[in-house]
Phi, psi and omega in degrees: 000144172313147183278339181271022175250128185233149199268149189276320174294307171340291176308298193312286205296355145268002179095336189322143183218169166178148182237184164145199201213152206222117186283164208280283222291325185278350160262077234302304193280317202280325180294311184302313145158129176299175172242000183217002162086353182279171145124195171210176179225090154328158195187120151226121194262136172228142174240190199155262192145146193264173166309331191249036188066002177295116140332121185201154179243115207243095186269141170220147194237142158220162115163239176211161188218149165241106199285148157264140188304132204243005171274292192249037197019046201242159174254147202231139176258143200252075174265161201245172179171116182216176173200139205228166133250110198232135174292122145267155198224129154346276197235188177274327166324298202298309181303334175283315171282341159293329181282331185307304212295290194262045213277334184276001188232144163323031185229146180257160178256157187201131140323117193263188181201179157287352184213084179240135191273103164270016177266002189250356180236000160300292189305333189263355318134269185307332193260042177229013219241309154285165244212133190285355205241322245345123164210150159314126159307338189197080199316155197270143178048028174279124196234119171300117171270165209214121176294125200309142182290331193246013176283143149294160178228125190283115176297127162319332166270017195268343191290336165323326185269015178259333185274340195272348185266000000 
């Protein structure tokens, strides 16, 4: 069996924790995109229950992608570190009714399974993690151009004074 497919209430209803790490090149949608598929993603999952008894999962992610720069078009290493909560749900029925029951809290709801791919809420996760612009704070060899020194500086308002004749 896959190692990242897990049965999800099982984990929940037990407590269950597991950790590792997923390269960049093995996350299909997060390699697309990347600009060159390095890097990984750290990971860790706890399983557990919400106050009100619901199955839930507490995901937190680090680790860096090289995004491209959408200013100067250069690629850039990115890092991501995000952390999550996600509520299960039975059906799609069940996720509706959990989410009214839990429409004020920071959390997301997902129909959970017997087989739940968690490289796939790894992934989703990350790419929720990146920023849709990607840009360098402050891009390399971006160079400010500089007003020539010995120009006069013309008032926007000087054509005004022409109208006036």
């Amino acid at each position: 069996m896959n190692a990242f497919v897990i049965d999800a209430f099982e984990f929940c209803r037990l407590n269950e924790s597991r950790a590792g790490e997923i390269a960049v090149v093995d996350l299909p949608r997060l390699a697309e995109e990347s600009v060159d598929k390095s890097g990984a993603v750290r990971w860790a999952l706890q399983g557990g229950s919400d106050r009100r008894g619901h199955p839930q999962l507490t995901l937190s992610i680090s680790g860096s992608v090289r995004l491209m720069c959408q200013r100067c078009l250069t690629p850039f290493a990115f890092d991501i570190e995000s952390a999550s909560v996600v509520v299960l749900a039975q059906d799609e029925a069940g996720a509706d009714e959990i989410e009214a029951v839990l429409e004020d809290e920071p959390v997301d709801v997902v129909v959970g399974s017997r087989s739940f791919n968690i490289a796939e809420l790894i992934e989703d996760e990350a790419l929720l993690a990146i920023p849709l612009s990607p840009k360098h704070e402050i891009c390399p060899d971006q160079v400010v151009p500089e007003a020539p020194k010995d120009a006069e500086k013309v008032s926007p308002f000087a054509v005004l004074k022409n109208l006036k004749k």
